[in-house]
Backbone as a chain_set.jsonl record, in Angstrom:
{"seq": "XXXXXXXXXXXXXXXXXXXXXXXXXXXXXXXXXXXXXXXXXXXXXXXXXXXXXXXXXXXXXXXXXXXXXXXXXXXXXXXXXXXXXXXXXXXXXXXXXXXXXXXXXXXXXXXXXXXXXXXXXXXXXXXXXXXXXXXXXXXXXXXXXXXXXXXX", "coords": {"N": [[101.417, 92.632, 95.667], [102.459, 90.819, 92.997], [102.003, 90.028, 90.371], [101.082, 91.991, 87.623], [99.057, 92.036, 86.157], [95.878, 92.508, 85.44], [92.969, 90.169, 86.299], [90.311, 89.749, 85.164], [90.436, 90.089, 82.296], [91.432, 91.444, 79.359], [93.253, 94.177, 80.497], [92.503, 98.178, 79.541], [93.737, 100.799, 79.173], [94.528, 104.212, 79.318], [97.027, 106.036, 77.836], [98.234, 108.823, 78.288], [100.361, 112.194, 76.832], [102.392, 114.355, 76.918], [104.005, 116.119, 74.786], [106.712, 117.592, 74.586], [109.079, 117.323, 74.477], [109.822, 116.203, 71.858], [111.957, 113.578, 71.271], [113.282, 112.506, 73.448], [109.955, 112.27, 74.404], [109.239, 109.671, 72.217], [111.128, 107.868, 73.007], [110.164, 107.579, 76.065], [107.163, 106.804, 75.237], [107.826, 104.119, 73.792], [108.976, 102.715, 75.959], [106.469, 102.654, 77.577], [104.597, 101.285, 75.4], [105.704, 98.908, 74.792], [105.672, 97.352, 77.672], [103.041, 97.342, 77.67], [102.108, 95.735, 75.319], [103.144, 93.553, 75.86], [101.724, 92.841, 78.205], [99.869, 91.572, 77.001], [97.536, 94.016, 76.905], [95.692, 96.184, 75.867], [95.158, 99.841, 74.684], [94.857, 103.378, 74.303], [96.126, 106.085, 73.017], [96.874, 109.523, 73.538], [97.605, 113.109, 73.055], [98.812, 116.208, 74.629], [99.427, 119.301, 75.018], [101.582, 119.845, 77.47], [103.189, 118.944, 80.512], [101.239, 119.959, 82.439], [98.664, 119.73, 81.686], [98.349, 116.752, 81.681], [97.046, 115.787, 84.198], [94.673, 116.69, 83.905], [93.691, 115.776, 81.205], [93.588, 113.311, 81.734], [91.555, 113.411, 84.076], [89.123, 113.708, 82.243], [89.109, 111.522, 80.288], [88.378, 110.005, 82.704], [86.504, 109.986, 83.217], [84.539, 109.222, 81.497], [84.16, 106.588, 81.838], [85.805, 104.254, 79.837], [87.866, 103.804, 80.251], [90.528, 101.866, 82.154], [92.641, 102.197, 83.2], [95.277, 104.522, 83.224], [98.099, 106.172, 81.767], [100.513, 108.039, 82.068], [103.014, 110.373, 80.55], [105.469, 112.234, 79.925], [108.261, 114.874, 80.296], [109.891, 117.19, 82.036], [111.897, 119.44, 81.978], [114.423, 121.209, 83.988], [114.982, 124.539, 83.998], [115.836, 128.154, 83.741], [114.062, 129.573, 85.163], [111.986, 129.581, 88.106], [109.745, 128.504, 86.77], [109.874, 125.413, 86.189], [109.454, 124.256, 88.765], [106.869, 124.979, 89.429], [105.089, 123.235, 87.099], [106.46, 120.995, 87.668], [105.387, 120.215, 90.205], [103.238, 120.437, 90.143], [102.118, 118.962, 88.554], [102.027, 116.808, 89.332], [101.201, 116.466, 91.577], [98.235, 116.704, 90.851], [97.892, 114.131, 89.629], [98.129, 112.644, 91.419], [96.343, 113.465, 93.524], [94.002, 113.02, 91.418], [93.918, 109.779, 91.729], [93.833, 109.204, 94.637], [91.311, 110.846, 95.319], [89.401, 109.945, 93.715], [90.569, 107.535, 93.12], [91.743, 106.596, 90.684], [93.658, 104.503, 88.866], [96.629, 105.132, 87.964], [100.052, 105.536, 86.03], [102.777, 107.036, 86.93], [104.874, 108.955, 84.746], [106.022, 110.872, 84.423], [108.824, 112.563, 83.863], [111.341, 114.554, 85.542], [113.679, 116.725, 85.286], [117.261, 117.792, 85.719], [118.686, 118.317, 83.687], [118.919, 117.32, 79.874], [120.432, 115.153, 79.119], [120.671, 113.605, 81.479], [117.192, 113.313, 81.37], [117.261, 111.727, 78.562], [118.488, 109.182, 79.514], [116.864, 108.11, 81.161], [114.75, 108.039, 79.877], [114.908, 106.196, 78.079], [114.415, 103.21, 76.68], [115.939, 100.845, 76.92], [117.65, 101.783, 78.82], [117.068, 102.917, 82.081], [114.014, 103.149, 81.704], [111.874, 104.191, 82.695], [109.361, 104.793, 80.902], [108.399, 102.511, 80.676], [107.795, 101.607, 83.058], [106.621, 103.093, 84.181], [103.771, 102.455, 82.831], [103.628, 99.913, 84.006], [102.906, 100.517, 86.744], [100.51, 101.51, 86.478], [99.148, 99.413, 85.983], [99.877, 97.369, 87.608], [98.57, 98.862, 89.419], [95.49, 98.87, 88.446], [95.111, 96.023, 88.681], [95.161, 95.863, 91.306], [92.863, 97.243, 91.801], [90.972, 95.752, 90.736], [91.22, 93.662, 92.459], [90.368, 94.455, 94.758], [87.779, 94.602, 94.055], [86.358, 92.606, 93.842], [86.143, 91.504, 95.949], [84.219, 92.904, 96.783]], "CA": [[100.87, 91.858, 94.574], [103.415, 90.89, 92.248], [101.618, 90.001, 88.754], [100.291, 93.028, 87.532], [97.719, 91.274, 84.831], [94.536, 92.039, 85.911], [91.953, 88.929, 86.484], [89.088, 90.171, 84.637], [90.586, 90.385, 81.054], [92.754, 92.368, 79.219], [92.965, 95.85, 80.477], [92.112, 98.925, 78.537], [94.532, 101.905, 79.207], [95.275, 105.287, 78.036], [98.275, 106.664, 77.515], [98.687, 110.329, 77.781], [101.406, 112.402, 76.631], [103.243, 115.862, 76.693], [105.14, 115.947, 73.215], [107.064, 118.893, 74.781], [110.243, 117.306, 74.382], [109.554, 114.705, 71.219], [113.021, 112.915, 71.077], [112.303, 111.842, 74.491], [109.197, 111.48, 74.464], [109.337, 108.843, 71.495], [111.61, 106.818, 73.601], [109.161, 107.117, 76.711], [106.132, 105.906, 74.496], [108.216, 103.076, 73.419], [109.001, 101.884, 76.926], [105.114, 102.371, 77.892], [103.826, 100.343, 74.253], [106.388, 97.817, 75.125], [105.21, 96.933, 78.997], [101.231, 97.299, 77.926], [101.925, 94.399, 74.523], [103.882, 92.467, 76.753], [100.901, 91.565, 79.195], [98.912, 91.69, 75.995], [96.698, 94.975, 77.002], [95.199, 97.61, 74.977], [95.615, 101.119, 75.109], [94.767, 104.278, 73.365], [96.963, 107.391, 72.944], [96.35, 110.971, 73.621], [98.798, 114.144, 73.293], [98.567, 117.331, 75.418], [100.323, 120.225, 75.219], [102.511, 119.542, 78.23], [102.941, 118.225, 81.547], [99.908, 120.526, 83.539], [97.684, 119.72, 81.048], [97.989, 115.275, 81.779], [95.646, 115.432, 85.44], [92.978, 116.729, 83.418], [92.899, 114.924, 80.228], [93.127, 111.97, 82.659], [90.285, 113.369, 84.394], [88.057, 113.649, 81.236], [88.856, 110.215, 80.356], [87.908, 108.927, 83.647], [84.311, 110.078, 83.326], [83.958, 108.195, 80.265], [84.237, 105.008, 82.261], [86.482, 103.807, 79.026], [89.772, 102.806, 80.732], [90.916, 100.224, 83.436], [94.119, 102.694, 83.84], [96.14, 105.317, 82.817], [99.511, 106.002, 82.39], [101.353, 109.843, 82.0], [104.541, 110.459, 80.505], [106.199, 113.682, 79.737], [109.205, 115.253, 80.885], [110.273, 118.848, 82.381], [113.727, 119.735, 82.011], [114.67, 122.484, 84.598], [115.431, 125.978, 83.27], [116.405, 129.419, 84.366], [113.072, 130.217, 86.125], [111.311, 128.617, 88.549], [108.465, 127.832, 86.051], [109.879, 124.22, 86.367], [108.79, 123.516, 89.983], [105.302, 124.807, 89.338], [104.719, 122.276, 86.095], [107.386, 119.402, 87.934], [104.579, 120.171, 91.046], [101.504, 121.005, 90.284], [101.359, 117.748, 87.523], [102.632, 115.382, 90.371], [99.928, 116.856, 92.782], [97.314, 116.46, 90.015], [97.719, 112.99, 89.353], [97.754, 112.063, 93.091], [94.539, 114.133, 93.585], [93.249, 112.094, 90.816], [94.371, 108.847, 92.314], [93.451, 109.273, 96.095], [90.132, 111.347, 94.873], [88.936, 109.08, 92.381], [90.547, 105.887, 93.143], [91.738, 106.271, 89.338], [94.92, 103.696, 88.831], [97.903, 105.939, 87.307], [101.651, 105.114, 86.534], [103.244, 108.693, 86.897], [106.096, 108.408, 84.119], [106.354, 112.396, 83.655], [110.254, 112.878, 84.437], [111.516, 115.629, 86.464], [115.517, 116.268, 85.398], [117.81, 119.097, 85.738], [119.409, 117.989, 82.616], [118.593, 117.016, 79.35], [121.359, 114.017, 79.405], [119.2, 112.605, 82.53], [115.92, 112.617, 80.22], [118.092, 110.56, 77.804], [118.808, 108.173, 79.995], [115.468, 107.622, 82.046], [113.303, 107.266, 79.166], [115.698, 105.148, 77.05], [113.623, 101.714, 76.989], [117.044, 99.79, 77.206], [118.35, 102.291, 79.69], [116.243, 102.995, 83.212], [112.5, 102.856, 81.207], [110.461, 105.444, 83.016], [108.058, 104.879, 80.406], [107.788, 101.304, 80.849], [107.559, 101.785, 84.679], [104.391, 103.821, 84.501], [102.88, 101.531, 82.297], [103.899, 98.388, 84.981], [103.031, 101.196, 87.751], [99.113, 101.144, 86.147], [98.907, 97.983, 85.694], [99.631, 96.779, 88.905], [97.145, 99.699, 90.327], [94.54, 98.002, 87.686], [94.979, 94.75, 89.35], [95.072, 95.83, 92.662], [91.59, 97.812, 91.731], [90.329, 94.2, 90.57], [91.439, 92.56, 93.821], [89.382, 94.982, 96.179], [86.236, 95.01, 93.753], [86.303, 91.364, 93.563], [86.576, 91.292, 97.093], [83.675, 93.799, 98.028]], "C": [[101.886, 91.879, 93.437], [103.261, 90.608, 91.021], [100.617, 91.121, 88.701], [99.449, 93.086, 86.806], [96.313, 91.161, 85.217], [93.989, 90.81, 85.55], [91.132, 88.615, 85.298], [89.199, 90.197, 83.043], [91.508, 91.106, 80.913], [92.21, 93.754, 79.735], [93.326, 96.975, 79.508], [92.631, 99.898, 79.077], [94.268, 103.045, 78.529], [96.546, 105.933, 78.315], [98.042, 108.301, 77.377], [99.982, 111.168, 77.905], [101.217, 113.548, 76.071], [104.202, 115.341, 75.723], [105.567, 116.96, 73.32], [108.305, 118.697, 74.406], [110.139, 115.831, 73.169], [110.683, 113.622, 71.432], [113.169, 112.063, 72.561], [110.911, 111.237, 74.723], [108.508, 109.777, 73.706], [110.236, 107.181, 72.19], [110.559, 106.554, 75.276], [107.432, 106.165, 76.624], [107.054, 104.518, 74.141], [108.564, 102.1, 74.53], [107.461, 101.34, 76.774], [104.76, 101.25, 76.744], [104.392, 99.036, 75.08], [105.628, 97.014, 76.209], [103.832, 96.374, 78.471], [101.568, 95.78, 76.971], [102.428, 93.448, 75.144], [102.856, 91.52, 77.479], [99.528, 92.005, 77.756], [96.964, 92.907, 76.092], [96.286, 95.948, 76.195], [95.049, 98.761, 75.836], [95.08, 101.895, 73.914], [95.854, 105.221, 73.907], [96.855, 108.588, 72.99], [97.706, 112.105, 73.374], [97.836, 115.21, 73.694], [99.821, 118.181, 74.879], [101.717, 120.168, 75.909], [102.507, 118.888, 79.762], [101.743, 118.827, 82.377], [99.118, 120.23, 83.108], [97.278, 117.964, 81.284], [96.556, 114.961, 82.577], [94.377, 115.842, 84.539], [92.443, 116.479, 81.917], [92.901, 113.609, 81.056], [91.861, 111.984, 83.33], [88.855, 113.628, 83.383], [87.774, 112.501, 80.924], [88.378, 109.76, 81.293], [86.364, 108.693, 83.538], [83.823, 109.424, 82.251], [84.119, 106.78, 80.322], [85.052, 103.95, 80.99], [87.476, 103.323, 79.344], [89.688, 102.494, 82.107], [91.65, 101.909, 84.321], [94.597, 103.701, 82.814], [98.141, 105.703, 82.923], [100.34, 107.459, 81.593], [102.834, 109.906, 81.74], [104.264, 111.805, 79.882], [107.754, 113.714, 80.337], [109.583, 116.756, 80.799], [111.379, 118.892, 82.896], [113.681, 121.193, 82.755], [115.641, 123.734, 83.637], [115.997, 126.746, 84.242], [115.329, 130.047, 85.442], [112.344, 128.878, 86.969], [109.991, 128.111, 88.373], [108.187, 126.212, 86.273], [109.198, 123.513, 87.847], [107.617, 123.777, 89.688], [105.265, 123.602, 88.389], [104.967, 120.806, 87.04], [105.508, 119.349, 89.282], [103.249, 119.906, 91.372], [101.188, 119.409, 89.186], [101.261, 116.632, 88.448], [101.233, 115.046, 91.774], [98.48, 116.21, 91.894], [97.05, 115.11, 89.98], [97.722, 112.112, 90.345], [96.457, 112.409, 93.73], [93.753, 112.956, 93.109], [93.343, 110.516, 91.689], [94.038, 108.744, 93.433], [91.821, 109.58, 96.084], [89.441, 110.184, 94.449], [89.201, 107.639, 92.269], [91.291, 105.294, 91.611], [93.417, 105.633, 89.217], [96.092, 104.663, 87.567], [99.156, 105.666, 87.749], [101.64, 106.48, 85.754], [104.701, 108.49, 86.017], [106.764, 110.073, 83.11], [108.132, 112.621, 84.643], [110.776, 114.152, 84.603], [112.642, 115.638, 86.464], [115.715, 117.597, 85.267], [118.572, 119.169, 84.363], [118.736, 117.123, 80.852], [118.938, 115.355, 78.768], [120.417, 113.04, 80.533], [118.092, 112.434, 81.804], [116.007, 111.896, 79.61], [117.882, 109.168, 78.47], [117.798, 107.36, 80.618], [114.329, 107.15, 80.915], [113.909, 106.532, 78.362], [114.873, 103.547, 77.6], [114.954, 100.595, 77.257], [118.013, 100.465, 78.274], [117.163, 102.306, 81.104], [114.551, 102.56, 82.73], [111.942, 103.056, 81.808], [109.193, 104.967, 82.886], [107.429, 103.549, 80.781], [107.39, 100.851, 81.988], [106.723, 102.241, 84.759], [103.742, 102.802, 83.762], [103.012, 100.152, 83.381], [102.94, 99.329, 86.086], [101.308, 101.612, 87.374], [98.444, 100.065, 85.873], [98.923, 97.639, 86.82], [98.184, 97.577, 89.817], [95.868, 99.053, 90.062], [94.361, 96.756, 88.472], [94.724, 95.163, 90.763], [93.464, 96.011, 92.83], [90.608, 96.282, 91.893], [90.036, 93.806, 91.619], [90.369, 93.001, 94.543], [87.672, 94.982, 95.286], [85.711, 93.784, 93.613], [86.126, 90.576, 95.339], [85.057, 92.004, 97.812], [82.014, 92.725, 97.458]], "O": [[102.151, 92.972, 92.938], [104.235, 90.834, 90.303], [99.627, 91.255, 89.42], [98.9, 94.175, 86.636], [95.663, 90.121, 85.321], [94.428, 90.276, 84.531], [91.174, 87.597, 84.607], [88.14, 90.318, 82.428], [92.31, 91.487, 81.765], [91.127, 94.29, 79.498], [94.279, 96.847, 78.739], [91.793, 100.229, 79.915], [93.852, 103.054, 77.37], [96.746, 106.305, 79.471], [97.686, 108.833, 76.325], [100.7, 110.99, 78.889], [100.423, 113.902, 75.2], [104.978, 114.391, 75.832], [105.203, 117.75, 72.45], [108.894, 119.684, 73.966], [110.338, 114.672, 73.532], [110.197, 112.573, 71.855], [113.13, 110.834, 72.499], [110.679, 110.09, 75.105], [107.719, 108.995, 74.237], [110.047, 105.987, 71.96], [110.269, 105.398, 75.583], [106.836, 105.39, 77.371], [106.327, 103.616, 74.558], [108.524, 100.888, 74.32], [107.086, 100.295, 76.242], [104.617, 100.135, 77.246], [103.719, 98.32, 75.822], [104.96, 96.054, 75.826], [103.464, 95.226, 78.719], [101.391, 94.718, 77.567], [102.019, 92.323, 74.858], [102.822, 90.291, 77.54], [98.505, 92.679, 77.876], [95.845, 92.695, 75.625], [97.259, 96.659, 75.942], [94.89, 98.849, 77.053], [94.864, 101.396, 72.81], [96.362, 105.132, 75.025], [96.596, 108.858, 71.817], [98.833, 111.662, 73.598], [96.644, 115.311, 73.404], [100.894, 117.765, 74.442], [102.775, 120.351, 75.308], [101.494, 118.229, 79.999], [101.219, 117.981, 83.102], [98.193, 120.252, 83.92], [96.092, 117.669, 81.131], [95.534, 114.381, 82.21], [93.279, 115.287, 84.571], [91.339, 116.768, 81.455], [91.946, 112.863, 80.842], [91.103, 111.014, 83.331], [87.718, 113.711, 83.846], [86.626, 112.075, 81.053], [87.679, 108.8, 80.969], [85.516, 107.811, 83.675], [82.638, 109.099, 82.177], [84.201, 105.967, 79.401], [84.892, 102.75, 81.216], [88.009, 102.396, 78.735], [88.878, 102.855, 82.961], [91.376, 102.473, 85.381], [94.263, 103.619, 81.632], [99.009, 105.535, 83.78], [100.585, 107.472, 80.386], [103.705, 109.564, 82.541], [103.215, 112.305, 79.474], [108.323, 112.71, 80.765], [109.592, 117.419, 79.762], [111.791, 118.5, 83.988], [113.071, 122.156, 82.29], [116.624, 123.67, 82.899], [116.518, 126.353, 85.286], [115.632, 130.82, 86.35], [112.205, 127.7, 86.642], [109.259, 127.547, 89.186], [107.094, 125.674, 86.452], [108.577, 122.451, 87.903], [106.953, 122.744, 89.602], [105.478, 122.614, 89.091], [104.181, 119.869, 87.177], [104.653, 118.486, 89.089], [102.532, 119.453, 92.264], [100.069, 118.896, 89.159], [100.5, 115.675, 88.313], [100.715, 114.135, 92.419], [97.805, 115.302, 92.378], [95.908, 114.795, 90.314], [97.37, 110.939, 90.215], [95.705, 111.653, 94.346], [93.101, 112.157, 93.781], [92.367, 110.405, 92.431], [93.714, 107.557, 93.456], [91.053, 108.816, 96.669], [88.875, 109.532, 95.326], [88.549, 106.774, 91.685], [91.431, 104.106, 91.321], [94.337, 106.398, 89.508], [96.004, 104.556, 86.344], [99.577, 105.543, 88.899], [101.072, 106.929, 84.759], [105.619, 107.894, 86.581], [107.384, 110.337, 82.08], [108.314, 112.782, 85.85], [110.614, 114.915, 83.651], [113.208, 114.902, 87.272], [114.9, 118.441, 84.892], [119.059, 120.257, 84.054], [117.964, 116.188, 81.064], [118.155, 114.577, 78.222], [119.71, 112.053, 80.331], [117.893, 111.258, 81.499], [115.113, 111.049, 79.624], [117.219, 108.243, 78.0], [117.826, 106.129, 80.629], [113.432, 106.309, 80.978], [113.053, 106.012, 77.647], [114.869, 103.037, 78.72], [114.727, 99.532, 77.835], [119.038, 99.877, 78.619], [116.281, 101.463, 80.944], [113.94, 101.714, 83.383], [111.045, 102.221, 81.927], [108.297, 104.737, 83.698], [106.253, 103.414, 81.121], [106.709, 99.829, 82.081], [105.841, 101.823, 85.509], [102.938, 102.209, 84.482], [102.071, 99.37, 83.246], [101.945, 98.654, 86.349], [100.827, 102.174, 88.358], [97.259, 99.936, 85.565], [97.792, 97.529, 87.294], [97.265, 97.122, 90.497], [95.138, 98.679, 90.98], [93.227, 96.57, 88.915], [93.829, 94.519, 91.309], [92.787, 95.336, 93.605], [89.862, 95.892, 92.791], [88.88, 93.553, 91.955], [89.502, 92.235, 94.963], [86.623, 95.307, 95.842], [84.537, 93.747, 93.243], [86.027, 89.394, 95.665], [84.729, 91.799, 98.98], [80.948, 92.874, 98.055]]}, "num_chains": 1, "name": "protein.A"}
């Protein structure tokens, strides 16, 4: 399905976000805003702590039947311990849980770099745009959701 504009109206998003790394994350919100005003969608905004904490403000929102879609940014820069694979793991698992579980439409836009130079570059809205890729990457899920409920 290649227009990702749901049918039904504008869709109603949220945005949640690890402000673990702001200077990044400021450029990952700016992809995501970008993508959602583009197909003229609304959105709200949330902050978390950090990346383990997204799957389950996503799953609070869901139960409040309030959003179409969601869309997760963060980023976990690898360290000295292997704290980073649990967080890079366990958030990635979470939000696929949610998603398979739940059926709940999520663009995964939490970035996973060994470097802080790679974070740069991935969430830069005029460079790769991560952020604006999860927001396309819920949107299309949103529509797809449409298609099959429109369908049943």
């Amino acid at each position: 399905m290649d227009d990702a504009e749901p049918t039904r109206g504008r869709p109603h998003l949220l945005v949640v976000e690890a402000r673990f790394y702001d200077h990044v994350q400021d450029m990952l919100l700016a992809g995501a805003t970008a993508a959602l005003e583009g197909v003229d969608a609304t959105f709200e905004t949330v902050t978390v702590p950090g990346a383990l904490e997204i799957p389950t403000a996503i799953a609070l929102a869901d139960a409040s039947e309030r959003f179409d879609g969601y869309v997760a940014l963060g980023c976990v820069i690898r360290g000295e311990t292997s704290h980073y694979d649990i967080v890079a793991g366990e958030s990635a698992r979470g939000l696929v849980q949610l998603g398979m579980e739940r059926g709940c439409p999520i663009g995964n836009g939490i970035l996973t770099v060994d470097t802080e130079a790679q974070a740069l570059v991935r969430a830069d809205p005029t460079g790769k745009d991560k952020g604006g890729d999860a927001a396309r990457a819920a949107l299309a899920l949103v529509a797809l959701a449409e298609t099959f409920l429109a369908d049943a």
